[in-house]
PQR file with spaces between the fields and no chain letter, atoms N, CA, C, O and H, PARSE charges and radii, in Angstrom:
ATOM       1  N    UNK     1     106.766  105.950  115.246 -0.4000 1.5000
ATOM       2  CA   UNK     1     108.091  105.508  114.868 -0.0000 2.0000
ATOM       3  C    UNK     1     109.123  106.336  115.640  0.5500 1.7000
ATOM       4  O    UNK     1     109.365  107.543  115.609 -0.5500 1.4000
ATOM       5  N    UNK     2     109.702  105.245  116.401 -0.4000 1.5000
ATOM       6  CA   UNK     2     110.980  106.332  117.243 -0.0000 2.0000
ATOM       7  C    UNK     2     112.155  106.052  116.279  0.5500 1.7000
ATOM       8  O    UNK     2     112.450  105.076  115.589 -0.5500 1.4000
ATOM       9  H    UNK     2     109.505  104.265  116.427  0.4000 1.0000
ATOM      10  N    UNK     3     112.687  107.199  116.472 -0.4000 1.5000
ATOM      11  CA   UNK     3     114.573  107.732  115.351 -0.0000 2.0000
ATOM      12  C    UNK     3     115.535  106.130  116.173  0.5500 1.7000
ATOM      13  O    UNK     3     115.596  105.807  117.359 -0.5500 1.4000
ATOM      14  H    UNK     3     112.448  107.992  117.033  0.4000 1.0000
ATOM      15  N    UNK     4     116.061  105.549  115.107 -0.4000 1.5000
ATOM      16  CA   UNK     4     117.455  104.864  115.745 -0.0000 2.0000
ATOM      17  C    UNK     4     118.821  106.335  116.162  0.5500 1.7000
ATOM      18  O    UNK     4     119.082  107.359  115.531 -0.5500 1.4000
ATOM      19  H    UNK     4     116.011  105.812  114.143  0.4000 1.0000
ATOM      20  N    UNK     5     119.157  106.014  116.915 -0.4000 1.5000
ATOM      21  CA   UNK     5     120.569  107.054  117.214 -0.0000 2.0000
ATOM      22  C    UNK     5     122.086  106.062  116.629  0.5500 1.7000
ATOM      23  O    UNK     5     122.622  105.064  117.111 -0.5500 1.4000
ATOM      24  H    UNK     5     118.945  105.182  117.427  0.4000 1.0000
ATOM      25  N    UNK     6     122.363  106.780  115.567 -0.4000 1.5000
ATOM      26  CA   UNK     6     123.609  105.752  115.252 -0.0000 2.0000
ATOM      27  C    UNK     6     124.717  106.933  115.453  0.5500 1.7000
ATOM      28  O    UNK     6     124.263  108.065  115.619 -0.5500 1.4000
ATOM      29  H    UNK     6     121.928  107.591  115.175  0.4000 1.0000
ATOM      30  N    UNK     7     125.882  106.794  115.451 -0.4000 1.5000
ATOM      31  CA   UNK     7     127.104  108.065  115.416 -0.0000 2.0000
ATOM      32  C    UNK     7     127.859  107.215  116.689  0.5500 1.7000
ATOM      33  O    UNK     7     128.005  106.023  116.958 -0.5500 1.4000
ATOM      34  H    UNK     7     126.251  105.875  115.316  0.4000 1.0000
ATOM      35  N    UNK     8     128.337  108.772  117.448 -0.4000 1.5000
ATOM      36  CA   UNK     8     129.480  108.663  118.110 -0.0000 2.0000
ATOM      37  C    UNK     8     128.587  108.844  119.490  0.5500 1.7000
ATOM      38  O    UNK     8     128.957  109.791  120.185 -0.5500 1.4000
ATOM      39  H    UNK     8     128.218  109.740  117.230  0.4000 1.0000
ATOM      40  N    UNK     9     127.594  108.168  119.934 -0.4000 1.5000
ATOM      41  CA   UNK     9     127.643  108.922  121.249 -0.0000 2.0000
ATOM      42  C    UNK     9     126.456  110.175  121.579  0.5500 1.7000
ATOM      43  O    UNK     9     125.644  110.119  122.503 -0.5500 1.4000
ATOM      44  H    UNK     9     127.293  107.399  119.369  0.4000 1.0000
ATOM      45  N    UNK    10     126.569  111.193  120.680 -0.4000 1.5000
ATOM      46  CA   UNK    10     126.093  112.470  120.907 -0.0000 2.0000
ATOM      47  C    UNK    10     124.654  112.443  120.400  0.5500 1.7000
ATOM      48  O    UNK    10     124.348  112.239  119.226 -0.5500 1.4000
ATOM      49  H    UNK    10     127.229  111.239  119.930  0.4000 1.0000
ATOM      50  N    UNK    11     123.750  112.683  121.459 -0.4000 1.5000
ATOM      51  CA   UNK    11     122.348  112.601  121.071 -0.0000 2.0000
ATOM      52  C    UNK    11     121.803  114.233  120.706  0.5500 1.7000
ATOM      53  O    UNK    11     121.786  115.208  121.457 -0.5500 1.4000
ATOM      54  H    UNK    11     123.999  112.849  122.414  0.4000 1.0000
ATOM      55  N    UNK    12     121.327  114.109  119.114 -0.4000 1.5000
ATOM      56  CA   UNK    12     121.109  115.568  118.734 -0.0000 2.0000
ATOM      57  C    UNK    12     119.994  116.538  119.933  0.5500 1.7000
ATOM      58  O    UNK    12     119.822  116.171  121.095 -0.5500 1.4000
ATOM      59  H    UNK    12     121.341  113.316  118.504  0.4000 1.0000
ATOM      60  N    UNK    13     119.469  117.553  119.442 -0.4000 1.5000
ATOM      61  CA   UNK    13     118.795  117.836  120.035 -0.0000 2.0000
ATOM      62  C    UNK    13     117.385  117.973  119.433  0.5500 1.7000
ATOM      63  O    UNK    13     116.438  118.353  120.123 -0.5500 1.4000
ATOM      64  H    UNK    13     119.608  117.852  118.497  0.4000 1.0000
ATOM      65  N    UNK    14     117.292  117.722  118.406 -0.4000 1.5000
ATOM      66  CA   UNK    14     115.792  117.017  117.960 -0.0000 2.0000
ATOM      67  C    UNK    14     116.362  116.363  116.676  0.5500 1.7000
ATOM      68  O    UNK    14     117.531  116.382  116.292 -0.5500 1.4000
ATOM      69  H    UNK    14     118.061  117.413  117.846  0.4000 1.0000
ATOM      70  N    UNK    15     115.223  115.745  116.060 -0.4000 1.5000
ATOM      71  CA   UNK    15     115.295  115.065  114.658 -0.0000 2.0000
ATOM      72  C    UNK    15     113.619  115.321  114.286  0.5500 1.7000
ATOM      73  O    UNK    15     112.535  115.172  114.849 -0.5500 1.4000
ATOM      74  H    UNK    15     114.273  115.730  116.372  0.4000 1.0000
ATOM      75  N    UNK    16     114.116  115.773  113.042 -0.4000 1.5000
ATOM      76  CA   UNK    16     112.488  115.625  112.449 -0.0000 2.0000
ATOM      77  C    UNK    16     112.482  115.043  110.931  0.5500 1.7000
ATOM      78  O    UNK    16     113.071  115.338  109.891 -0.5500 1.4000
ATOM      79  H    UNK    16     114.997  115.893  112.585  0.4000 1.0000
ATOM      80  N    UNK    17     111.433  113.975  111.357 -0.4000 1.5000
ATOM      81  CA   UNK    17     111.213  112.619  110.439 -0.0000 2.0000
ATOM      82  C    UNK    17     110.341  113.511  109.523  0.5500 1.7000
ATOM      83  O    UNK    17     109.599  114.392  109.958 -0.5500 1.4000
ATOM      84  H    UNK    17     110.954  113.735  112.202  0.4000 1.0000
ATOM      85  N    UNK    18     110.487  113.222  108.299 -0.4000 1.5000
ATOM      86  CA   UNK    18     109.392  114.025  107.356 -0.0000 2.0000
ATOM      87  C    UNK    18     108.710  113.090  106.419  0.5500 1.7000
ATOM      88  O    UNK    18     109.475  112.361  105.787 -0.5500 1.4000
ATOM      89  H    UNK    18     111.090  112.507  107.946  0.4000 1.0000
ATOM      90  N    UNK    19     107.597  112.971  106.221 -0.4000 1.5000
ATOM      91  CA   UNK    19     106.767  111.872  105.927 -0.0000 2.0000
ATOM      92  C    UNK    19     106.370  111.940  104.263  0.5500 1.7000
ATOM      93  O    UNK    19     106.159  113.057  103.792 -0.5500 1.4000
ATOM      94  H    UNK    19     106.976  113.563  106.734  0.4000 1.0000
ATOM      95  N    UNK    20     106.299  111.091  103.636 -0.4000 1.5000
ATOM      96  CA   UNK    20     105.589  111.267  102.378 -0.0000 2.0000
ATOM      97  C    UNK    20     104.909  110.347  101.838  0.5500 1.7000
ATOM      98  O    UNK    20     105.478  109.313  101.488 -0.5500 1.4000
ATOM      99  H    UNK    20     106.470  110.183  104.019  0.4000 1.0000
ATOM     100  N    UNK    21     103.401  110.538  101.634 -0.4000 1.5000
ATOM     101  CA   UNK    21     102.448  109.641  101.626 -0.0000 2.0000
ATOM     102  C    UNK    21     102.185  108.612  102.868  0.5500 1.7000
ATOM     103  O    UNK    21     102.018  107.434  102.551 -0.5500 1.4000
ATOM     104  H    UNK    21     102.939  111.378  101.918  0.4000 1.0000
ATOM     105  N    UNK    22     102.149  108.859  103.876 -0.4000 1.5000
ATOM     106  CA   UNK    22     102.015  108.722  105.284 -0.0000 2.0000
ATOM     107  C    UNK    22     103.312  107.960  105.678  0.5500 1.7000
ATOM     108  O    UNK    22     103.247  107.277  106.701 -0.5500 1.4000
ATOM     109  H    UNK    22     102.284  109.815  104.134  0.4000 1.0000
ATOM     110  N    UNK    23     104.357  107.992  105.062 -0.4000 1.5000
ATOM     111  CA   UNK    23     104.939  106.641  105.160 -0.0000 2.0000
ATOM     112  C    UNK    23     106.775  107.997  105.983  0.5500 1.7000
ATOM     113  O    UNK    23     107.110  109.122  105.610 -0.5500 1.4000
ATOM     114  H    UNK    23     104.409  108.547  104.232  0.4000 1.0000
ATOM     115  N    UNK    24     107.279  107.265  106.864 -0.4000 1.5000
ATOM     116  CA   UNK    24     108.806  108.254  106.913 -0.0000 2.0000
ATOM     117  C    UNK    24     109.519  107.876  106.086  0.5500 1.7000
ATOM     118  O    UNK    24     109.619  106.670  105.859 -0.5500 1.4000
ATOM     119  H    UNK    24     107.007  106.351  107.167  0.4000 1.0000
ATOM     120  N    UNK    25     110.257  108.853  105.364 -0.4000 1.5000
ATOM     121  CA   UNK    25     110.917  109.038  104.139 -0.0000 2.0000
ATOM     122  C    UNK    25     112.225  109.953  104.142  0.5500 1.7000
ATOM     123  O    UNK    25     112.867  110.074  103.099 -0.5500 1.4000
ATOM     124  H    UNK    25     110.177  109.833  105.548  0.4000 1.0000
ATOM     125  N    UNK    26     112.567  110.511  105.157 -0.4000 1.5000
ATOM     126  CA   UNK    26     113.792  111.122  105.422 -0.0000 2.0000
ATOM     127  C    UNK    26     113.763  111.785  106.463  0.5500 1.7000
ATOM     128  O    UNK    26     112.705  112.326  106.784 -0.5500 1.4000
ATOM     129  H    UNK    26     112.046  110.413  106.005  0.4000 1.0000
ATOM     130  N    UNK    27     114.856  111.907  107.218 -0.4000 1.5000
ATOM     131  CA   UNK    27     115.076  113.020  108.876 -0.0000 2.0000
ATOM     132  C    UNK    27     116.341  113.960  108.700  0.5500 1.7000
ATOM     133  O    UNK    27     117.345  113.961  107.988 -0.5500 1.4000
ATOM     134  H    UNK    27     115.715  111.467  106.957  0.4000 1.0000
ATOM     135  N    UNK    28     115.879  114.644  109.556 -0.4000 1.5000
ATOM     136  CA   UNK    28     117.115  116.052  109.230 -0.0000 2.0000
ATOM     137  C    UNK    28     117.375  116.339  110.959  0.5500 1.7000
ATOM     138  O    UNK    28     116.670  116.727  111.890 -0.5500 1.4000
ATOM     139  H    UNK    28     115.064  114.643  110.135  0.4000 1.0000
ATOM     140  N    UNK    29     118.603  115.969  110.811 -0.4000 1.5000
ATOM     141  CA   UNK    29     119.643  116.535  112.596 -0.0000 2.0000
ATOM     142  C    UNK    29     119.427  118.023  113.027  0.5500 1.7000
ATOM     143  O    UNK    29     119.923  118.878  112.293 -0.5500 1.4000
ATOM     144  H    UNK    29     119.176  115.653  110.054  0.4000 1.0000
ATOM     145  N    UNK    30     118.758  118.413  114.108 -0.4000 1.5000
ATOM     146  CA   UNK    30     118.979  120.066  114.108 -0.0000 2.0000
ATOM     147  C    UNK    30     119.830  119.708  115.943  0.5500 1.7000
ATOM     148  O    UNK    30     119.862  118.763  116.731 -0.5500 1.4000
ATOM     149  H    UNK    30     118.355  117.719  114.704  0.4000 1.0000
ATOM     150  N    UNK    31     120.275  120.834  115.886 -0.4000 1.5000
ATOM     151  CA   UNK    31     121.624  120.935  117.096 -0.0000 2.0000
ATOM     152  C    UNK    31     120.470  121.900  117.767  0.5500 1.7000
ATOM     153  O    UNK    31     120.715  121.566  118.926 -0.5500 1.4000
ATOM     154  H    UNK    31     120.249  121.601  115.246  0.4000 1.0000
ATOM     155  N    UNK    32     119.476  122.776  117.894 -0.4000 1.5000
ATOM     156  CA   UNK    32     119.014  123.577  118.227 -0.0000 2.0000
ATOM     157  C    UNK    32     117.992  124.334  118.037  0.5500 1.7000
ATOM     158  O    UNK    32     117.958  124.648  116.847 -0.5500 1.4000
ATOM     159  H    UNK    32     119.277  123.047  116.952  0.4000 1.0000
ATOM     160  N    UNK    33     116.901  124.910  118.788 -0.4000 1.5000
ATOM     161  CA   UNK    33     115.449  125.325  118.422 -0.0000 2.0000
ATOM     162  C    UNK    33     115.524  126.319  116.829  0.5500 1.7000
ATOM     163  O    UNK    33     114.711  126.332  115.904 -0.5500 1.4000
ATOM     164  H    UNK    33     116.930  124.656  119.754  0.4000 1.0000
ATOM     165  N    UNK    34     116.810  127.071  116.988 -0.4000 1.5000
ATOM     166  CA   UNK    34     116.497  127.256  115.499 -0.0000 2.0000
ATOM     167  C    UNK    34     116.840  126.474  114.274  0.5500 1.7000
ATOM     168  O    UNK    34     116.509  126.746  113.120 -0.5500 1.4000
ATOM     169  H    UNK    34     117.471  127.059  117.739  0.4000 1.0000
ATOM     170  N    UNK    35     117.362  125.733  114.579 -0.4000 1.5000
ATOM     171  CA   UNK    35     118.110  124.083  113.134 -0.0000 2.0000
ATOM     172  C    UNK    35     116.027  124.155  113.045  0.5500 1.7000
ATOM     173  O    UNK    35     115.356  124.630  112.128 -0.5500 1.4000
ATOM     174  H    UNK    35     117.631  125.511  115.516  0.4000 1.0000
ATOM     175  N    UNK    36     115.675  123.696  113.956 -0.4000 1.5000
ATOM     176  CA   UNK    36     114.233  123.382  113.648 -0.0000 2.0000
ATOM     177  C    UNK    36     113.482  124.274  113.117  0.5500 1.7000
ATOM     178  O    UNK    36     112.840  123.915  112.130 -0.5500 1.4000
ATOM     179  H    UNK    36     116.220  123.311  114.701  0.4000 1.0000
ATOM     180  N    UNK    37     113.359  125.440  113.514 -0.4000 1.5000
ATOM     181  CA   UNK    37     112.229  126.470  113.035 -0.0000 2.0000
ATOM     182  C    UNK    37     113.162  126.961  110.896  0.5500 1.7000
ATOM     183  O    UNK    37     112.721  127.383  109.827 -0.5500 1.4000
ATOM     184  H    UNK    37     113.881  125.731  114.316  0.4000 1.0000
ATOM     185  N    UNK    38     114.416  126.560  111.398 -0.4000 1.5000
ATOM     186  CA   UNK    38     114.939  127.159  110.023 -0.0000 2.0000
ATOM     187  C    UNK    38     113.958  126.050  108.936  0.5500 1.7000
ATOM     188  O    UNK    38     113.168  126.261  108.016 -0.5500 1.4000
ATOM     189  H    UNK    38     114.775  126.217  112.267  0.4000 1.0000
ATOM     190  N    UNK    39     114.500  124.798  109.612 -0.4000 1.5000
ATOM     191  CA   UNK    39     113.708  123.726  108.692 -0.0000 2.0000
ATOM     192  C    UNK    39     112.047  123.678  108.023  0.5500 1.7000
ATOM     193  O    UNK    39     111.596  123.675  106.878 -0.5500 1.4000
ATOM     194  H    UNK    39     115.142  124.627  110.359  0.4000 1.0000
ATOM     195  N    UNK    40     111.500  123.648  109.276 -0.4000 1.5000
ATOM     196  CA   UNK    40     109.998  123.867  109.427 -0.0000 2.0000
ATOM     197  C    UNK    40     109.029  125.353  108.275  0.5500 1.7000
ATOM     198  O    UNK    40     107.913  125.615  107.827 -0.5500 1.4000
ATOM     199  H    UNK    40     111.866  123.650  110.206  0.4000 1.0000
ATOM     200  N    UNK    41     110.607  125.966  108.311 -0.4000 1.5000
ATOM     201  CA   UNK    41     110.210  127.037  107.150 -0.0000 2.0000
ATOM     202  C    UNK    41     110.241  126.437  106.118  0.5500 1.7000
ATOM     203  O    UNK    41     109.197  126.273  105.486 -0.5500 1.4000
ATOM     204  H    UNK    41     111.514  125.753  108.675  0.4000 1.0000
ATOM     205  N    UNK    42     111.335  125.991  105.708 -0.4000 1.5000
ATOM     206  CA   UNK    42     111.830  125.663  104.405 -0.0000 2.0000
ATOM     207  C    UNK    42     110.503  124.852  103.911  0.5500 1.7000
ATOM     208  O    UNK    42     110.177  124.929  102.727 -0.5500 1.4000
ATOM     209  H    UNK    42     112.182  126.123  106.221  0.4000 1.0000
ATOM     210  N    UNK    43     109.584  123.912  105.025 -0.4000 1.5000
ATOM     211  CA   UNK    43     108.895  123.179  104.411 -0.0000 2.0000
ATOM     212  C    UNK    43     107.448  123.613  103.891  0.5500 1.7000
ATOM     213  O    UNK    43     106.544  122.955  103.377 -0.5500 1.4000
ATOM     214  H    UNK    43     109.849  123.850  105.987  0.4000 1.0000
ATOM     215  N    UNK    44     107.591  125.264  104.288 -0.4000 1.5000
ATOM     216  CA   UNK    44     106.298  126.508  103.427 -0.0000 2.0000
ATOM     217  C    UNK    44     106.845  126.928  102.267  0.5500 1.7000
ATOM     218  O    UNK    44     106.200  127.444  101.354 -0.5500 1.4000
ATOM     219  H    UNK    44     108.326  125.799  104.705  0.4000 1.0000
ATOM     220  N    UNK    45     108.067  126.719  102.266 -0.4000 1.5000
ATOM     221  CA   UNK    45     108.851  127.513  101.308 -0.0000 2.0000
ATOM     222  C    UNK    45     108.713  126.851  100.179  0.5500 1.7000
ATOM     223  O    UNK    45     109.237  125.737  100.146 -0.5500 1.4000
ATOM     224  H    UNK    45     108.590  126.300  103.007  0.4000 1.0000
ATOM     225  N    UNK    46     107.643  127.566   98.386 -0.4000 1.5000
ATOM     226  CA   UNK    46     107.436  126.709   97.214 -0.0000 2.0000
ATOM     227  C    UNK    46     108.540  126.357   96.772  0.5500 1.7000
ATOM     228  O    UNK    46     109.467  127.166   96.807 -0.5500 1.4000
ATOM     229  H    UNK    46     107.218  128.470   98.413  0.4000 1.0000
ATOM     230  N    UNK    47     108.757  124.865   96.162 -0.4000 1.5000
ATOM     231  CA   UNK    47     109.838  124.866   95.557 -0.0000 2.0000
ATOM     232  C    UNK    47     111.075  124.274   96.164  0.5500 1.7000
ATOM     233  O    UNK    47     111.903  123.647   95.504 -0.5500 1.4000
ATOM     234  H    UNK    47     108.003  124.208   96.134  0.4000 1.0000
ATOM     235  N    UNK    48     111.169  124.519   97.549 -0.4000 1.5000
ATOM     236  CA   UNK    48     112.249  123.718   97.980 -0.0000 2.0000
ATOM     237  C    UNK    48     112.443  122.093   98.577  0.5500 1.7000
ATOM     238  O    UNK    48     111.600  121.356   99.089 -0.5500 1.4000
ATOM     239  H    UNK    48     110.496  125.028   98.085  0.4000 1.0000
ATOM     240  N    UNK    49     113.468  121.927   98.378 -0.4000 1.5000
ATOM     241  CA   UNK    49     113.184  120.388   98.706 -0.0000 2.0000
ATOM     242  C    UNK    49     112.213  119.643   99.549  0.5500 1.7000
ATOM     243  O    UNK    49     111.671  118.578   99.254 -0.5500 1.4000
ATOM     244  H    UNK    49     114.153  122.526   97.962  0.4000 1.0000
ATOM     245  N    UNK    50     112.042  120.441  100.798 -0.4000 1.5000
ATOM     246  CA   UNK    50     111.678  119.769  102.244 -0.0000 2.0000
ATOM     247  C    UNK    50     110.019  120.207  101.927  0.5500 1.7000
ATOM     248  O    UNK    50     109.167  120.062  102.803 -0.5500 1.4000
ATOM     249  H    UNK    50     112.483  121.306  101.038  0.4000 1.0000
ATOM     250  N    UNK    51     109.692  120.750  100.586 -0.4000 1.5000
ATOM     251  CA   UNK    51     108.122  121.051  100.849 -0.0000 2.0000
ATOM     252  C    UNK    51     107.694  120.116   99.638  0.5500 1.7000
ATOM     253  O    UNK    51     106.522  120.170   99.268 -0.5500 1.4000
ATOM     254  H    UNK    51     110.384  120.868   99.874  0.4000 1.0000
ATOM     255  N    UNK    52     108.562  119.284   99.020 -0.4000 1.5000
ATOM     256  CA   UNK    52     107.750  118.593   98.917 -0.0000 2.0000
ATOM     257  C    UNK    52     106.721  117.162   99.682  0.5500 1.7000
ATOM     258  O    UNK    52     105.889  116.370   99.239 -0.5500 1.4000
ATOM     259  H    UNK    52     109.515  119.240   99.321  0.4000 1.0000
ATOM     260  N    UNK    53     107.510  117.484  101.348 -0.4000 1.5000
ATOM     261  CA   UNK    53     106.560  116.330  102.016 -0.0000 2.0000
ATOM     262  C    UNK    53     105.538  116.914  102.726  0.5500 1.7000
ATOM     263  O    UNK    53     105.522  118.109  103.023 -0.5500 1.4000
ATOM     264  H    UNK    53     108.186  118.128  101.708  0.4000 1.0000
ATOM     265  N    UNK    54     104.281  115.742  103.144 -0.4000 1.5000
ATOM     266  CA   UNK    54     103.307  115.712  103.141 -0.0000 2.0000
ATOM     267  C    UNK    54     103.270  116.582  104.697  0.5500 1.7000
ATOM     268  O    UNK    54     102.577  117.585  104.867 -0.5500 1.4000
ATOM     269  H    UNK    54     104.293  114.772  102.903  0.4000 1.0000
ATOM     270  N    UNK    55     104.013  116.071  105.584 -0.4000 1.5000
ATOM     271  CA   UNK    55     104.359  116.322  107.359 -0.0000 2.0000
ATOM     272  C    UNK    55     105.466  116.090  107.451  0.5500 1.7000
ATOM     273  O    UNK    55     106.079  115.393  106.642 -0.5500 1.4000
ATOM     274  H    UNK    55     104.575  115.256  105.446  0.4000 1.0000
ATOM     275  N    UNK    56     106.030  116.700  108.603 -0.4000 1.5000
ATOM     276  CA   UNK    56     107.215  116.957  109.520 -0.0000 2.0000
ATOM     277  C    UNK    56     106.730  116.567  111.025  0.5500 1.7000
ATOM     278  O    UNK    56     105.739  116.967  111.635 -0.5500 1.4000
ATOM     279  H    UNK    56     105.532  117.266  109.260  0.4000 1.0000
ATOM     280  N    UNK    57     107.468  115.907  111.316 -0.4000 1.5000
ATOM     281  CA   UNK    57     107.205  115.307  113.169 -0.0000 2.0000
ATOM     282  C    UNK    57     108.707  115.513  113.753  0.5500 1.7000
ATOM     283  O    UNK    57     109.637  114.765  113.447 -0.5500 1.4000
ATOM     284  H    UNK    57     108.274  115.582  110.820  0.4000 1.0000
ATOM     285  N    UNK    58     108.830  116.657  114.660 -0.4000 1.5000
ATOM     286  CA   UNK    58     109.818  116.985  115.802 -0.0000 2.0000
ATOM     287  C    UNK    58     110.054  115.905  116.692  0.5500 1.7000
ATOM     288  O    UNK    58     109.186  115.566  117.496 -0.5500 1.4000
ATOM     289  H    UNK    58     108.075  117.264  114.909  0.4000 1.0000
ATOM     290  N    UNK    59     111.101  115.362  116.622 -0.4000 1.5000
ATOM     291  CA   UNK    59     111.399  114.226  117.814 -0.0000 2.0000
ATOM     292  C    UNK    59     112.119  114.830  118.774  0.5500 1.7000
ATOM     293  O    UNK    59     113.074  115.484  118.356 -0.5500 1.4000
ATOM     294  H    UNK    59     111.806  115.637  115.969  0.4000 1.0000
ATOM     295  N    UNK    60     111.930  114.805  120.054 -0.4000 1.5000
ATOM     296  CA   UNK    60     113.102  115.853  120.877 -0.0000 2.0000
ATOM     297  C    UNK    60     113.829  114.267  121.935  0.5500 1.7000
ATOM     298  O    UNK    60     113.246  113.836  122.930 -0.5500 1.4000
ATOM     299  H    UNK    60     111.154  114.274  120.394  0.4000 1.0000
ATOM     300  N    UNK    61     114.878  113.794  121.498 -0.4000 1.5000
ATOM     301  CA   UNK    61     115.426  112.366  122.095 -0.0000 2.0000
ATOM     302  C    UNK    61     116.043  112.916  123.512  0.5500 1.7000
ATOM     303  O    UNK    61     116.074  111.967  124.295 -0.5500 1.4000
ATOM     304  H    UNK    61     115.351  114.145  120.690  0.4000 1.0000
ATOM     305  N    UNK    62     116.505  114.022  124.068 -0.4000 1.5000
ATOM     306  CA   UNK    62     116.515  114.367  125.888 -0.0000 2.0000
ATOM     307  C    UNK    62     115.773  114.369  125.713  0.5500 1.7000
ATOM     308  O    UNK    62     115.502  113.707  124.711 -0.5500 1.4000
ATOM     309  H    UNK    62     116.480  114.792  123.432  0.4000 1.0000
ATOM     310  N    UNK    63     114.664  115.028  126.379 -0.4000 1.5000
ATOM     311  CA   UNK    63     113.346  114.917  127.113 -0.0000 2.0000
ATOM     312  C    UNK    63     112.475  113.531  126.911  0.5500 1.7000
ATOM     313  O    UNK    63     111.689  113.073  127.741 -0.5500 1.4000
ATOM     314  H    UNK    63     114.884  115.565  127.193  0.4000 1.0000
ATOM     315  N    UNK    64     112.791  112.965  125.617 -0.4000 1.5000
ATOM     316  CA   UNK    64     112.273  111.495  125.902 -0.0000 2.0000
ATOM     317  C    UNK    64     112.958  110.765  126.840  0.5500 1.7000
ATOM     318  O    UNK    64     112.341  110.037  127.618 -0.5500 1.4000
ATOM     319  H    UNK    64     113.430  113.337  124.944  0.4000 1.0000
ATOM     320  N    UNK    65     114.332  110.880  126.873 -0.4000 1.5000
ATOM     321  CA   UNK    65     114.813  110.210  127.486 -0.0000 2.0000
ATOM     322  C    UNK    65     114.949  110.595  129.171  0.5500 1.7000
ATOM     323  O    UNK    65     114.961  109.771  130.086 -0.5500 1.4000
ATOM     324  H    UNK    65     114.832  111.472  126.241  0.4000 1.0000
ATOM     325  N    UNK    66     115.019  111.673  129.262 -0.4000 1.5000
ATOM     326  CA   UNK    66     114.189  112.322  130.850 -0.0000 2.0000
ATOM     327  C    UNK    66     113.216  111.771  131.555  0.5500 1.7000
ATOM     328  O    UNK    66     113.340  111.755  132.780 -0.5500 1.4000
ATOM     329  H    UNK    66     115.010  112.342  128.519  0.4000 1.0000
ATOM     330  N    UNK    67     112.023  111.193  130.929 -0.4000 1.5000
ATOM     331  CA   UNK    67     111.000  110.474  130.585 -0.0000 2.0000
ATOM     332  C    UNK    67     111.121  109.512  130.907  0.5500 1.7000
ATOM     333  O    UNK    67     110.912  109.296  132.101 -0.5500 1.4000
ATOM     334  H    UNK    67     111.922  111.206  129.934  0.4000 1.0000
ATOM     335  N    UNK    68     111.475  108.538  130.138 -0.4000 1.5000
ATOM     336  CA   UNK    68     111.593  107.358  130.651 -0.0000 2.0000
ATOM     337  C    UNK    68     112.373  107.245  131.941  0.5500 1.7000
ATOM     338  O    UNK    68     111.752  106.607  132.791 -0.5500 1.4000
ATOM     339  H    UNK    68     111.645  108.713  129.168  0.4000 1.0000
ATOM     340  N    UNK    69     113.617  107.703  132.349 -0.4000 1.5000
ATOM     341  CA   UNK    69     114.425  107.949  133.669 -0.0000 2.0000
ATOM     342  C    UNK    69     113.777  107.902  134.783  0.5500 1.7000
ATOM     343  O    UNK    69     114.365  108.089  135.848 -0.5500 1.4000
ATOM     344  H    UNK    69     114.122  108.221  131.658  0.4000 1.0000
């Protein structure tokens, strides 16, 4: 499953889709390698929202789009 980009224009610098019961169920905008690693914690972390899903999948939309180019 690739992210739709809706907004103004500005393509984040990753999105990570977080899954629950194999299915995507919510994404979170990070501007930067740490937006991600902050997240990716939170989802070890007991108790907090983002651990209750099953997986997290990093989308990085430059370099996909590098890619295809």
């Amino acid at each position: 499953m690739n992210p739709t980009f809706l907004g103004f224009g500005v393509i984040p610098y990753a999105i990570i889709i977080w899954h629950m019961d194999g299915q995507a169920d919510h994404r979170s905008i990070c501007g930067d390698e740490q937006d991600i690693q902050d997240m990716l914690e939170r989802h070890q972390t007991e108790g907090d929202f983002y651990s209750r899903y099953d997986a997290a999948k990093v989308y990085y939309p430059a370099q996909r789009e590098e890619m295809i180019a």
